[in-house]
Structure formats: C-alpha cells, structure tokens
N, C-alpha and C positions, 0 to 999 in steps of 0.2 A: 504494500500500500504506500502512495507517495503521500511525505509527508509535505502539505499545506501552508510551511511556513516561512517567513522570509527571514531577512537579519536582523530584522526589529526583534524578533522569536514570536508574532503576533500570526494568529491564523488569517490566511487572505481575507475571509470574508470577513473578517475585523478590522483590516487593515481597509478592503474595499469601505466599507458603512464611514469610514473616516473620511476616507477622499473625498469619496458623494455628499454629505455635510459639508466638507470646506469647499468644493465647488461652486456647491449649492450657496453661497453665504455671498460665493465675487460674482456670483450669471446674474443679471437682469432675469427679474423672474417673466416668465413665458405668460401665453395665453391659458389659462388653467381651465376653461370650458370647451375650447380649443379641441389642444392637446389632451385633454381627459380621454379622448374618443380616440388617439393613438395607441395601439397595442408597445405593449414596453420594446418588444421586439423591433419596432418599427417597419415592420414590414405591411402591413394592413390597418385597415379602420374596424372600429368595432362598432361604431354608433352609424348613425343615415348622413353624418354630415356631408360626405362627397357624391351618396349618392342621390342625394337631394339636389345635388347641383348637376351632376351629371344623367339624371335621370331622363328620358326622353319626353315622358309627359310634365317637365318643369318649362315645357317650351314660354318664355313670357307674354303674357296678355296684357293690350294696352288697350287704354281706355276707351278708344274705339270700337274694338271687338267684345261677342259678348259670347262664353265658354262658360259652362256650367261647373262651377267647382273651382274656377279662378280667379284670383281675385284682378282687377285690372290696376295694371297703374299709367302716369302720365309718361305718355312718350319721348314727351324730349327730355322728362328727368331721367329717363328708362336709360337716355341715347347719353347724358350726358356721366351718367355714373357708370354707363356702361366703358364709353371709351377714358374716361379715368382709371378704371381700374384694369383696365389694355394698355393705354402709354405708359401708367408706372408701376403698372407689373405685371407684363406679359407675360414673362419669362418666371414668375414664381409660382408656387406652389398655390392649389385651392384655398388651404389658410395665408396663403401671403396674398394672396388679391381680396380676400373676405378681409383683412386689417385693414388693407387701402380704404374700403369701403365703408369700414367702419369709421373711419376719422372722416370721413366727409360728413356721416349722418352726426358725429358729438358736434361738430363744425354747425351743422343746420341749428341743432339744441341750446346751442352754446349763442348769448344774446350780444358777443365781441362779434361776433361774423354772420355773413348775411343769411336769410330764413328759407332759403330754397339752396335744392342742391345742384341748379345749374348754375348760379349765383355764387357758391360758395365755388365750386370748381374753376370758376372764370373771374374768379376776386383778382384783381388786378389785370385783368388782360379784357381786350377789344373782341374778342373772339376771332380775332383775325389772326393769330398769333404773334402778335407782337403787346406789348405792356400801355395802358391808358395811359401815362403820364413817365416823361423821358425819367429814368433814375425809380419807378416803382416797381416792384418786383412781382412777378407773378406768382400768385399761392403754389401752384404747380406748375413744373418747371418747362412741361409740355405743350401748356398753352401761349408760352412766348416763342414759340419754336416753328414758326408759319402755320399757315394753314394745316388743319388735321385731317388726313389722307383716307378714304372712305377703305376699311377692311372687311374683308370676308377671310375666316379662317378660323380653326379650332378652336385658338386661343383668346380669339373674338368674343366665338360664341358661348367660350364658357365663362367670359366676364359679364355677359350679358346675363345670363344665367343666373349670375351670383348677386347682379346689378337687383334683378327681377325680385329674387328673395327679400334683398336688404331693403327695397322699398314695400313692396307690397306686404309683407308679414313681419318686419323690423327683426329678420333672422339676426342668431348670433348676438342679440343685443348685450350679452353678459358677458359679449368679449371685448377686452380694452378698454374698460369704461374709461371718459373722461379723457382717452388720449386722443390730444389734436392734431398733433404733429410728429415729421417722421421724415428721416432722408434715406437715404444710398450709404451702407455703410462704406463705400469710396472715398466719399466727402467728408467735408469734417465743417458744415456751415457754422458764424459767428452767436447763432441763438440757441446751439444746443446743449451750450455751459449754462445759459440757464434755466434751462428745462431739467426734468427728471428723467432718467432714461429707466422704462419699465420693460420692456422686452425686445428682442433680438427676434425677427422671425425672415429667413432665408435672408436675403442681402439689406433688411430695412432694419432703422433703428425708428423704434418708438417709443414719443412723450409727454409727459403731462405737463402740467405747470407745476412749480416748486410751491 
C-alpha cells in the first residue's frame, strides 16, 4: 500500500483541504448560483441552466408575435442585449455571456444609469459607433467601434437566447447581484482600483462598488 504522505509527514488529503482554504481566501469568489449547477468534475451540468438556453423550443418571442407558452419581449431591447452580449462575449462560455447580461439588467435597476436596456448599452455612444461628445467614453467599448455589423451565426444565436431569458423571465437574477461593471482581464482600466472585484469568470473581471 503506498503511503499518502508528503515531507510535511501530513496525509494528502490534509495537506489538499489546506491548499483549497488558502486558495479559496486570495480567488475573487465566483458566481455561487452559477457554478452550483457545475458538477465538481467539470465536465457536465447538473441543473437546466445551459439547457435552457440551448434548448430549441427557447427560440425568443417578440412582442409582435403571439406563441402560446411564451412570454414576448420588446424587440429592439431583444436586439440590443442580444448583440451586447455577442460583441463582449462571443467567445465565452454560456455563464460568461449570462454575466454580461447580467450587469446590463443591475445597470437598468441601478437609478446612476439610464432605465432601459438599449439606453444603458449605448450610454455614451451615437449609435453610430462613434462617442456623443469628443473625450466621453462609451459604457461598452463596442459601440464606439463603427457601425455594428448585422451577424448570423451560433454564437449569435445563442446570445440571443440568453438575451430572450434575461429579459423576458429576469433569469439568473441571483447571479452577480449588484455588479455593474467588468472588463477584459487584458486590461487593466483606471476605475477598477476603485471598484471591488467579486468574480473572475472566463476572460472578464467583475465589480461592484466599494
């Protein structure tokens, strides 16, 4: 039988429970409603969160149309939360675009920023993609970036999807309360010293106010 133990003379799995406490004490804690629905393994979901969004009958109803069993929502907030959470995060995971989305809706809640969420996604920008006023900065970094390029693609339609949830049923609400704001961990912008940073999810950092 091998024995289990290192130089310390401490059994691994005594040795592990320490590391994961000190870890856990320097990580920005996670989305905890989230990630609850991640198996420890990481390899699968255990709850309906992805397949709520991937689901085929989640296709989104706008208020136009009328589908028994769905609820509609307004199309151009549909349109505008959708490609929000496609230009800053295309490329992430189902819970990294469901965060995006989530700071737009505390964004709406929150009476610092404006009460609609095409409004809050185009704070500061013309919609033309350039900035209302020479030297003001656009809330998201996408709408100062020209014109927004009409897409058709997976990764579209599964922001759309997520877009459809967050407005229509206020999915996920228990995730990230209260966080407004959130960059590229690439970046390092001059307002995130004074924010709190609460979680780390795929390439974004997210935060509240001190």
């Amino acid at each position: 039988m091998v024995k289990t133990e290192n130089i310390l003379g401490l059994p691994m799995v005594v040795l592990a429970c320490f590391l994961i406490l000190f870890s856990s004490a320097y990580t920005p804690r996670a989305i905890e409603i989230i990630t609850a629905g991640i198996e420890s393994t990481g390899q699968a979901m255990k709850t309906s969160l992805v397949a709520v969004i991937t689901n085929s009958d989640q296709t989104p109803v706008i208020a136009s149309e009328t589908q028994t069993g769905k609820k509609p929502v307004n199309a151009e907030e549909l349109k505008c939360m959708a490609d929000n959470i496609y230009y800053e995060a295309a490329s992430e995971s189902v819970i990294g675009k469901i965060a995006v989305g989530r700071v737009v809706l505390n964004r709406v809640k929150d009476p610092r920023f404006p009460k609609s969420v095409c409004e809050v996604v185009y704070q500061g920008s013309t919609r033309q993609g350039e900035a209302k006023k020479f030297g003001q900065a656009c809330q998201f970094s996408w709408t100062c970036e020209g014109p927004a390029k009409t897409v058709y693609n997976e990764r579209y339609e599964e922001s759309k999807k997520i877009a459809y949830q967050l407005l229509a049923y206020n999915s996920f609400s228990d995730s990230l309360k209260n966080a407004l704001y959130f960059h590229a961990e690439s970046v390092s912008p001059y307002w995130s010293k004074q924010k709190k940073l609460i979680a780390k999810i795929d390439n974004h950092l997210f935060y509240v106010d001190k």
